[in-house]
C-alpha positions in Angstrom: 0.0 0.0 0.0 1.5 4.0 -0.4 0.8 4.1 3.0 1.9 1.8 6.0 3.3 1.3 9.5 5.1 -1.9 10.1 7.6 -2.8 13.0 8.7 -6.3 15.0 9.3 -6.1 19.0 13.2 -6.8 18.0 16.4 -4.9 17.2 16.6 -3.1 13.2 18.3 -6.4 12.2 15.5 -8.1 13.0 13.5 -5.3 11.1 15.7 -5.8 8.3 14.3 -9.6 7.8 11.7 -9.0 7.0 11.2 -5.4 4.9 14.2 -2.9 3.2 14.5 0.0 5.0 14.1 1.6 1.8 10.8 1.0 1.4 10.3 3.8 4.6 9.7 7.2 5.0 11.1 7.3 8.6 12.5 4.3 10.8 12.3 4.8 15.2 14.9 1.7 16.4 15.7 0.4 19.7 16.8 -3.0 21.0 13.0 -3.9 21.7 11.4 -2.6 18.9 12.0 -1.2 15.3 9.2 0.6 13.3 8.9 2.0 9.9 6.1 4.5 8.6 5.5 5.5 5.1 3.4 8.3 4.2 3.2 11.6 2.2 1.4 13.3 5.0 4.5 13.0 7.6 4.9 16.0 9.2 2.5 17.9 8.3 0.2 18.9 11.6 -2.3 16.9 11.8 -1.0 14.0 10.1 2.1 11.6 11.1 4.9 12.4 12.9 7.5 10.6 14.9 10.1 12.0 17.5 13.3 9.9 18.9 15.8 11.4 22.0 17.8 9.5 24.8 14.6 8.2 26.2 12.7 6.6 23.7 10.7 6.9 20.3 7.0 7.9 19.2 5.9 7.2 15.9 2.3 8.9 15.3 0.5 7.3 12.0 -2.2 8.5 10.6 -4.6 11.2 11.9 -3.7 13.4 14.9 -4.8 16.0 17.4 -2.9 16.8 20.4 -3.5 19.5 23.0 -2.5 23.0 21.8 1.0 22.5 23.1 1.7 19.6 21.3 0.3 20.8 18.1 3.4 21.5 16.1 5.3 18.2 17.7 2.5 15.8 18.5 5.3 12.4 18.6 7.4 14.5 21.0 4.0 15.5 23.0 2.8 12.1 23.3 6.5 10.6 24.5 6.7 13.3 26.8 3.3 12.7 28.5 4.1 8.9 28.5 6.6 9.2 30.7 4.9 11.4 33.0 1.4 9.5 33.0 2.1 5.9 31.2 -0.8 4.4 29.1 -3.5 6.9 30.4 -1.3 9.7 28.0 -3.3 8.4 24.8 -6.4 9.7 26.1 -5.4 13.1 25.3 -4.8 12.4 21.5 -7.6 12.9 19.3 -8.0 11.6 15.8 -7.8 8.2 13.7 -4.6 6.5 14.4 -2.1 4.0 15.7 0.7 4.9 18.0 4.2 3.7 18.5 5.7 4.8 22.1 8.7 3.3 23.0 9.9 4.1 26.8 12.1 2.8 29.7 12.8 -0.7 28.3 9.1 -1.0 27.5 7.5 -0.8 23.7 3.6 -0.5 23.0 1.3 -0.1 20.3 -2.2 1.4 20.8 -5.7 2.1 18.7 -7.3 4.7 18.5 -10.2 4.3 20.8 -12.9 2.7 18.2 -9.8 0.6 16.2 -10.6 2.8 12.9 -6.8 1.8 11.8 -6.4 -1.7 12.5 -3.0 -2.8 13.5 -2.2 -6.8 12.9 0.2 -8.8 14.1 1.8 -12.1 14.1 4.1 -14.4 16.1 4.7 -16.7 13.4 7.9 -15.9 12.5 9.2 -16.1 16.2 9.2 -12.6 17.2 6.0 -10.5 16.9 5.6 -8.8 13.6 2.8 -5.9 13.3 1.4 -3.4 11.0 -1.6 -1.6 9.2 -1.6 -3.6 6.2 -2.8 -7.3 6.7 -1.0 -8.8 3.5 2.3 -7.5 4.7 2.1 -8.6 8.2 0.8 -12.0 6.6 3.8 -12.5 4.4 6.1 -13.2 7.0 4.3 -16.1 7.6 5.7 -19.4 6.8 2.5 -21.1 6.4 -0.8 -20.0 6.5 -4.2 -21.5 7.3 -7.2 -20.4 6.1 -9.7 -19.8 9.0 -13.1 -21.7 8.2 -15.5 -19.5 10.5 -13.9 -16.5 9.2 -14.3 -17.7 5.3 -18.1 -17.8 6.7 -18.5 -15.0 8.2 -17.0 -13.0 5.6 -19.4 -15.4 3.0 -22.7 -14.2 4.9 -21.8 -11.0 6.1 -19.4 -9.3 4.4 -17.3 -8.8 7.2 -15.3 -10.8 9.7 -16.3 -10.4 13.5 -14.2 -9.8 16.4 -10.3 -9.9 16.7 -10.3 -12.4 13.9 -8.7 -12.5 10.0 -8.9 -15.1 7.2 -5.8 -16.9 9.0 -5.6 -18.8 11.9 -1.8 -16.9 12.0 -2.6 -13.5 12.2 -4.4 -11.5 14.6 -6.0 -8.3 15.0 -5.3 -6.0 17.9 -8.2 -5.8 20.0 -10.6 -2.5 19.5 -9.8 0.4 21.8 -6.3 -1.9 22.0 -3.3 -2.4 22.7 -0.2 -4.7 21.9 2.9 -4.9 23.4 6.2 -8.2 22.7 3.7 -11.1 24.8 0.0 -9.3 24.9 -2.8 -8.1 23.2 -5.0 -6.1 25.2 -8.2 -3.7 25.6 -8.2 -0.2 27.2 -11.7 1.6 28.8 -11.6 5.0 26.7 -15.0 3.5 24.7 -17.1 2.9 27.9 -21.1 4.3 27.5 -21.8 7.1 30.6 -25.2 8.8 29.6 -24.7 12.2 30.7 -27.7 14.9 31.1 -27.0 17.5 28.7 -28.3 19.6 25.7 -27.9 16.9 23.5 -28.5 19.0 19.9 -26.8 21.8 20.8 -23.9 20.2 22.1 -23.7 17.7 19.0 -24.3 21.0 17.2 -21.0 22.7 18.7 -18.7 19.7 18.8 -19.1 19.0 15.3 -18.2 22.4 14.4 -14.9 22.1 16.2 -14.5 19.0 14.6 -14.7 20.1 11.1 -13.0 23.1 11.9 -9.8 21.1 13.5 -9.8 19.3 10.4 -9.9 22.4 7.8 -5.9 23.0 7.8 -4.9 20.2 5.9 -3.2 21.3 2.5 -3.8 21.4 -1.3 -6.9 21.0 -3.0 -10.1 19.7 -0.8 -12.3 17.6 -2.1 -15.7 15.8 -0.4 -17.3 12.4 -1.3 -21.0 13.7 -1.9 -24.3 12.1 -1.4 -28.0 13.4 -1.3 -28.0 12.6 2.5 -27.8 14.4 5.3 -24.2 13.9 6.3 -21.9 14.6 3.9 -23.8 17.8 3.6 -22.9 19.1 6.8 -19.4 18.9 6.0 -20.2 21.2 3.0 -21.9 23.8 4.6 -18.9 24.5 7.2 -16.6 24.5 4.6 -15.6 28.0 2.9 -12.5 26.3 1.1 -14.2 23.4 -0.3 -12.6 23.1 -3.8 -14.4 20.0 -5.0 -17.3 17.2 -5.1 -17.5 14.0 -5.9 -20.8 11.5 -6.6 -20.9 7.9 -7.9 -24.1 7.0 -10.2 -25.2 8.4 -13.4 -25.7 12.1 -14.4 -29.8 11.5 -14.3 -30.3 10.0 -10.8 -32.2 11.7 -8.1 -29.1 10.8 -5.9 -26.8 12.5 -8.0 -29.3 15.3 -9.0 -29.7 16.9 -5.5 -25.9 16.2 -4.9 -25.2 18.5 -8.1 -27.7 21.0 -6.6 -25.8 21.4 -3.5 -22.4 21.8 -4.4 -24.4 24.6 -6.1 -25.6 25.7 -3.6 -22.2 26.1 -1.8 -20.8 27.3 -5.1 -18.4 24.4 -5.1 -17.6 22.4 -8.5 -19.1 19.2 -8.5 -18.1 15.5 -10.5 -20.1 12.6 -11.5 -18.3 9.4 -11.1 -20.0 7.8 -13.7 -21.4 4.0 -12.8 -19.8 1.6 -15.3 -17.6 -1.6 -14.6 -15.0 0.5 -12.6 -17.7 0.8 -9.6 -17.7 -2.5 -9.3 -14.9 -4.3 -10.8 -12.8 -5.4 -7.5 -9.2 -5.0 -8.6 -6.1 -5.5 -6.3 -6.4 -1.9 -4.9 -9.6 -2.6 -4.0 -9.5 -6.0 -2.6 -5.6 -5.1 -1.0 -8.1 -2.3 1.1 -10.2 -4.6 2.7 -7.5 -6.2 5.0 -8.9 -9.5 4.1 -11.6 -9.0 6.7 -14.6 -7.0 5.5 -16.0 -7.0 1.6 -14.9 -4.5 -1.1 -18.1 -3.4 -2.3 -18.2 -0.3 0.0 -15.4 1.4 -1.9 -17.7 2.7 -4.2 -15.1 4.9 -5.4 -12.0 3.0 -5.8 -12.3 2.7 -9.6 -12.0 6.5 -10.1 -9.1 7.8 -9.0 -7.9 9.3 -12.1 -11.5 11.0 -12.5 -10.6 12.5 -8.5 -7.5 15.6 -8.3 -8.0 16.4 -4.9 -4.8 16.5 -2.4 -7.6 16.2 0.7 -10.3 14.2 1.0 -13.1 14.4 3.5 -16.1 12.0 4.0 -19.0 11.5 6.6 -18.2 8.2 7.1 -19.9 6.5 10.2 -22.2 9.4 10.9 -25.1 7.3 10.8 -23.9 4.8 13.2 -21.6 7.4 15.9 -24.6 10.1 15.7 -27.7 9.0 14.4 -28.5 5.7 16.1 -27.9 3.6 13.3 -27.6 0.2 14.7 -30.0 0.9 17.0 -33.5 -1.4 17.6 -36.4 0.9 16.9 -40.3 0.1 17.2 -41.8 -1.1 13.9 -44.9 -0.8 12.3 -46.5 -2.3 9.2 -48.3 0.7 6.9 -49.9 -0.7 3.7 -47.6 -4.1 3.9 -44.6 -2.0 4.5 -42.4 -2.2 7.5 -41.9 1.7 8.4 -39.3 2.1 11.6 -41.2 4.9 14.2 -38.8 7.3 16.7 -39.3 5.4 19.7 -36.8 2.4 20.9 -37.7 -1.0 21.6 -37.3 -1.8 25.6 -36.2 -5.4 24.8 -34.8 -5.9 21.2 -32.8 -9.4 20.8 -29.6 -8.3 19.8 -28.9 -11.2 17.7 -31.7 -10.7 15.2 -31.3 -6.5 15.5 -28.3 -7.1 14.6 -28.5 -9.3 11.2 -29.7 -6.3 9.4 -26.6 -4.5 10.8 -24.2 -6.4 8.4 -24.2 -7.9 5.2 -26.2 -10.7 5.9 -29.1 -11.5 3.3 -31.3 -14.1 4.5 -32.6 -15.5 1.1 -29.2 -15.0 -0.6 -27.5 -17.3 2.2 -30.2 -19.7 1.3 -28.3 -20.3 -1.9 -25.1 -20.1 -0.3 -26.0 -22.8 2.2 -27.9 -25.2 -0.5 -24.1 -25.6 -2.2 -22.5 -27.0 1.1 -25.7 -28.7 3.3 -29.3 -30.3 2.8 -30.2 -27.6 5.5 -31.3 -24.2 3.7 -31.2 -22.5 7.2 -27.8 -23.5 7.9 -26.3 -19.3 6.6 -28.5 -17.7 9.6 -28.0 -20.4 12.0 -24.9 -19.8 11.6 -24.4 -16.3 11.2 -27.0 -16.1 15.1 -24.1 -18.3 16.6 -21.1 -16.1 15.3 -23.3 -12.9 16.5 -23.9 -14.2 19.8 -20.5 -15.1 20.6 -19.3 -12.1 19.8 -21.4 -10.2 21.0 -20.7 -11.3 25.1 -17.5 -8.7 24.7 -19.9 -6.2 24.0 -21.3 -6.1 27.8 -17.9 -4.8 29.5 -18.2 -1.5 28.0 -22.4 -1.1 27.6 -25.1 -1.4 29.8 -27.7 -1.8 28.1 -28.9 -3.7 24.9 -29.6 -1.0 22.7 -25.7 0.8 23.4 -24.5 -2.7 22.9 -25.9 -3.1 19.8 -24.7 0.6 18.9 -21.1 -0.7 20.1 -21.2 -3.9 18.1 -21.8 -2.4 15.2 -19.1 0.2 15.5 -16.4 -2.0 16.7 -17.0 -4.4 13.6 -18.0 -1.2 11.0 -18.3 -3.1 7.7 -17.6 -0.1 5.3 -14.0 1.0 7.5 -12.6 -0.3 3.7 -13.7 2.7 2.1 -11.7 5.0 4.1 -8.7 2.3 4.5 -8.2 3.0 0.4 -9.0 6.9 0.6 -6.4 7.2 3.2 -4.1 5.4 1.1 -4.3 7.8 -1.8 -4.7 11.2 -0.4 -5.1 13.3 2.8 -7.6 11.6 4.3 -9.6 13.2 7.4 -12.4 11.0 9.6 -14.3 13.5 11.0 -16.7 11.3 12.8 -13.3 9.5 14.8 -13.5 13.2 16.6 -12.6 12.4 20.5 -15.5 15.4 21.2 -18.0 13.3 18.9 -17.0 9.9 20.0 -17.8 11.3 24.2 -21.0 12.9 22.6 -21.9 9.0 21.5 -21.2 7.5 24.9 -22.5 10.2 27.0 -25.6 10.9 25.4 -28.9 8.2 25.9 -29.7 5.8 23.2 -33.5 8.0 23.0 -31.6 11.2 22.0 -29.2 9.2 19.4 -31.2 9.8 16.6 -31.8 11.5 13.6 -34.0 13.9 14.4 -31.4 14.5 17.2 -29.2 15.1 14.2 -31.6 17.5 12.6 -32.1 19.7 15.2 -28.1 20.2 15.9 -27.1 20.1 11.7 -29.9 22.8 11.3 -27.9 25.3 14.0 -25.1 25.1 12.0 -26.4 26.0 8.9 -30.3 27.2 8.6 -30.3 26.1 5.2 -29.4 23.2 5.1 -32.3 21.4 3.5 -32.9 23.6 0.8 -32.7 20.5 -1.2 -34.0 17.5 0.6 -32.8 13.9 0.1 -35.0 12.0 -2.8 -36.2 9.7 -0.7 -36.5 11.6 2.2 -38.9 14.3 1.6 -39.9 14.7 5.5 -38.3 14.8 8.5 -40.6 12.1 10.1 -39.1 8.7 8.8 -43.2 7.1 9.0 -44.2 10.0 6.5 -41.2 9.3 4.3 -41.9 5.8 4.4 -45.9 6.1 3.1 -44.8 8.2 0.3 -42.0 5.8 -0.4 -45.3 3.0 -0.2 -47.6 5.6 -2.2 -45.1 6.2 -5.4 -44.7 2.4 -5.3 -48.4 1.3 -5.6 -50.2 4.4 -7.6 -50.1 4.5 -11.4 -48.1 7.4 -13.1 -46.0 8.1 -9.9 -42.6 7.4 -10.3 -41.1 5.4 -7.7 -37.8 7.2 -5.2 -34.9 5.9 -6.6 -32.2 3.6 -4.2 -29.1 5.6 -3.7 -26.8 3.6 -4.9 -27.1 2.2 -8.5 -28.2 -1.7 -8.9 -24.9 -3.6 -8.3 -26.5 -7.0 -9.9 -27.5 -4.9 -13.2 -23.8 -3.3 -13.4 -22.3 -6.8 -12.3 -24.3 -8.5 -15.0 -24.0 -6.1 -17.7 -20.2 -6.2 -17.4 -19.7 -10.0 -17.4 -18.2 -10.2 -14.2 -18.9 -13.8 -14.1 -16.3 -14.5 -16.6 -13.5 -11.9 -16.0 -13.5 -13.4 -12.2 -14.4 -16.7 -12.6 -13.8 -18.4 -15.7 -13.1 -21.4 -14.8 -15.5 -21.7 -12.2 -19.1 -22.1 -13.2 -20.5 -23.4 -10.1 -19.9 -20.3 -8.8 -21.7 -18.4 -11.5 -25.0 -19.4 -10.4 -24.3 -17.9 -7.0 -26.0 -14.0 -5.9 -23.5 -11.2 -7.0 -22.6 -9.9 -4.0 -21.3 -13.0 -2.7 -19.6 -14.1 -5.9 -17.6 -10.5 -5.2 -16.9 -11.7 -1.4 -15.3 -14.7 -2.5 -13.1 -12.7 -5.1 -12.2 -10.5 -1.9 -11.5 -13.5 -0.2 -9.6 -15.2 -3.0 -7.5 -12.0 -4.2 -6.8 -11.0 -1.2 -4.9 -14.6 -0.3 -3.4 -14.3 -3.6 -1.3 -10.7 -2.2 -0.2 -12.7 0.8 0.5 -16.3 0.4 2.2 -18.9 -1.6 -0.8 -21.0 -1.9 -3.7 -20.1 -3.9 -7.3 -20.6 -2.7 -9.9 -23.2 -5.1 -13.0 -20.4 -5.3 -15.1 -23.2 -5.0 -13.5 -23.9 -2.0 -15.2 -21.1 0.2 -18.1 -22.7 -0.3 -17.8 -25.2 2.2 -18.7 -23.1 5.5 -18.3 -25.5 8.9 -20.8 -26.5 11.3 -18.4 -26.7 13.9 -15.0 -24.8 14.0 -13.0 -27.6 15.8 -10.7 -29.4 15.3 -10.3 -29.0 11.4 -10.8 -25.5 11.0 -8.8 -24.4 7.4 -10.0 -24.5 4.1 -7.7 -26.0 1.4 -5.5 -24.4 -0.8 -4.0 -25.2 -4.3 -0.3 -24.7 -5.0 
């Protein structure tokens, strides 16, 4: 990847056996541990940094925030208040991140507090191996295994639960982590304490200073665009927004209203036009995913000649952080339609709240499931018993079921891929990973984590906001929305809203996927789209790490029980 930490707990010889130091932009040594960082944003504030002197090293990657003081030397900052303060001294760094700190004989490696970078590691080799990018941790692996409940979980969700990848070998470090030579551990900055507050204003000023801590960065600024509510609100507090950027084609509501409000905001605005290159998983793409959630969420990995931005902003996880996403709401049927109302259910099962959370598409694993078993139920069974296990870690940090389920979802975000390849080609800022925004979240009840919540605070920072209202959304109330949405469906000479996001089976069809990924596979044709592109992912993304190559056909065969033979076989 252009971008990358990597290190070992051992000496720059060590180092050394593994990567050239040339491939580095700066390299922090010690006895204990050696780490290399590549990235065009080092040193520019904000972005990475790293600071060495007589008493130890700091390597910031990534996004970064200190204090005032620090501003101008945050590695320095961050050694500094180690040594005075120990672990407890990442607290005070805001941003998207993983940190380096060497100190006193001791070396650690921490997360920022919801994991938005993951950080990977190995023992394989014999001495602990880490870093950002899972393929190159992977390839200092002798010999990898395939792990079978992650081939299906990725297979029926799109994204692979916990601490877990596609190896038995390699590890992730745990979210709101930590990893040191002999442990892999969590830390208690993401811990829920509902606070009494005014909960729209105070969204309504933190986000405010969150853009505006993010408006320095340099060059040409650019914003991913939708019709929705978020990514507007990025718009509206920017006065140096140079540039906008929508996937879909030219005559979509979607990408209508986006063109009106880059208007609106007199900033120029582009059309990623949908063809094959929305779709079309190449090694970019699948190299992005980390091997552990799908590829279909970077929408627009296929354009980046169409994009000439330096900076790049995006909204991702508003929904989820500020709007109550993954949250269980009361339902009601209206005209054979199920329409979601404001209130929260008391006593939502978090396992089935959370299948619609993920990728998980109850017919569509049907199919899946009728190529590996007689039982057609055996996708959700199994998909319920992966939730449920994971979702035990869930209760150190939440009280309740509904800030569980919020927690879940954002500790296993599906769509952290889109970003992961953003970052990787320009200045990437993650506005939502804001420290103030993230204690807003925790502090505020699950009742006042929604989007009319959202409404109220977007609407103090800019009155105007929705001039131009979302095509599908043509009222605040979601139950209105919804009849009209049921309306335009069933009455004659009423067109229908438009999805936002153009059909992915008509593009993946129309462009003869089947046969550009797998020709030689025709059992797999037969197969839904989408999961025909999560075993590409899955099969590409072994390709970039390991000797062995996996049979596609081979992901097919998802275990009923994990032990004791739990790998998948691979062709030489």
């Amino acid at each position: 990847m252009n971008k990358e930490i990597f290190g070992v707990f051992g000496d720059r010889e060590t180092f050394t056996r593994f990567r050239s130091e040339r491939e580095f932009d700066d390299i922090v040594e010690s006895d204990i541990a050696t780490v290399g960082i590549r990235d065009t944003g080092l040193g520019i504030p904000g972005r990475s940094a790293s600071y060495s002197n007589e008493e130890g090293n700091c390597v910031i990657w990534g996004e970064a925030y200190p204090n005032k003081r620090g501003w101008s030397e945050p590695a320095r900052w961050l050694l500094e208040r180690y040594a005075e303060d120990g672990v407890d001294a990442i607290r005070a760094l805001n941003g998207s991140y993983l940190a380096f700190i060497e100190h006193d004989g001791e070396a650690i490696v921490l997360t920022d507090p919801i994991r938005s970078w993951e950080c990977f590691y190995t023992d394989d080799p014999g001495v602990r191996v880490f870093g950002s990018d899972a393929a190159a941790v992977a390839r200092t692996i002798e010999d990898t295994s395939m792990r079978r409940r992650s081939v299906g979980e990725f297979l029926h969700m799109g994204v692979i639960l916990g601490n877990k990848t596609l190896f038995h070998e390699l590890q992730r470090t745990p979210f709101d982590g930590y990893l040191t030579a002999d442990e892999a551990g969590e830390l208690d900055r993401f811990v829920y304490d509902e606070q009494e507050m005014d909960y729209a204003g105070e969204l309504a000023d933190r986000m405010r200073r969150a853009i505006r801590r993010r408006s320095r960065q340099p060059g040409d600024k650019g914003l991913l665009l939708s019709a929705g509510y978020d990514s507007r609100t990025i718009l509206s507090q920017f006065g140096e927004m140079d540039h906008t950027y929508t996937v879909g084609m030219p005559d979509a509501q979607e990408v209508k209203v986006a063109r009106r409000l880059a208007n609106q905001y007199g900033v120029d605005h582009t059309t990623l036009v949908t063809n094959d290159r929305y779709i079309v998983p190449g090694e970019e793409k699948v190299r992005a995913t980390n091997g552990i959630k799908e590829s279909i969420h970077v929408h627009h990995a296929g354009y980046n000649n169409d994009i000439e931005v330096d900076t790049m902003y995006h909204a991702l996880l508003f929904d989820t952080l500020l709007k109550g996403f993954a949250q269980k709401r009361v339902e009601v049927e209206v005209f054979g339609k199920t329409v979601p109302l404001g209130q929260l259910e008391q006593d939502p099962d978090a396992v089935t709240a959370s299948l619609d959370n993920f990728g998980f598409k109850p017919d569509k694993s049907r199919q899946i499931a009728e190529q590996y078993t007689g039982d057609p139920e055996a996708g959700k069974k199994f998909v319920r018993q992966a939730i449920a296990d994971e979702f035990d870690r869930c209760w150190d940090r939440a009280d309740t079921t509904q800030n569980a389920l919020s927690l879940f979802s954002i500790s296993n975000q599906p769509t952290i891929p889109s970003r992961t390849h953003l970052a990787d080609h320009y200045l990437e800022s993650f506005i939502a990973a804001d420290t103030e925004l993230l204690e807003w979240h925790l502090q505020t009840p699950p009742e006042y984590r929604t989007t009319k919540t959202f409404i109220q605070a977007i609407q103090q920072l800019d009155g105007d906001l929705f001039r131009h209202r979302p095509p599908d959304r043509p009222y605040t109330s979601d139950l209105l929305s919804g009849m009209e949405q049921f309306a335009r469906r069933k009455l004659p000479l009423v067109s229908e809203f438009e999805p936002a996001w153009p059909d992915r089976n008509k593009v993946y069809n129309q462009y003869n996927l089947d046969q550009r990924l797998f020709p030689e596979h025709e059992t797999v044709h037969e197969l839904p789209s989408r999961h025909k592109l999560r075993i590409n992912d899955m099969v590409g993304w072994v390709a970039q790490c390991s000797e062995t190559a996996v049979n596609p056909t081979d992901v097919l065969h998802m275990p009923t029980d994990e032990y004791p033979n739990d790998s998948v076989t691979s062709e030489q």
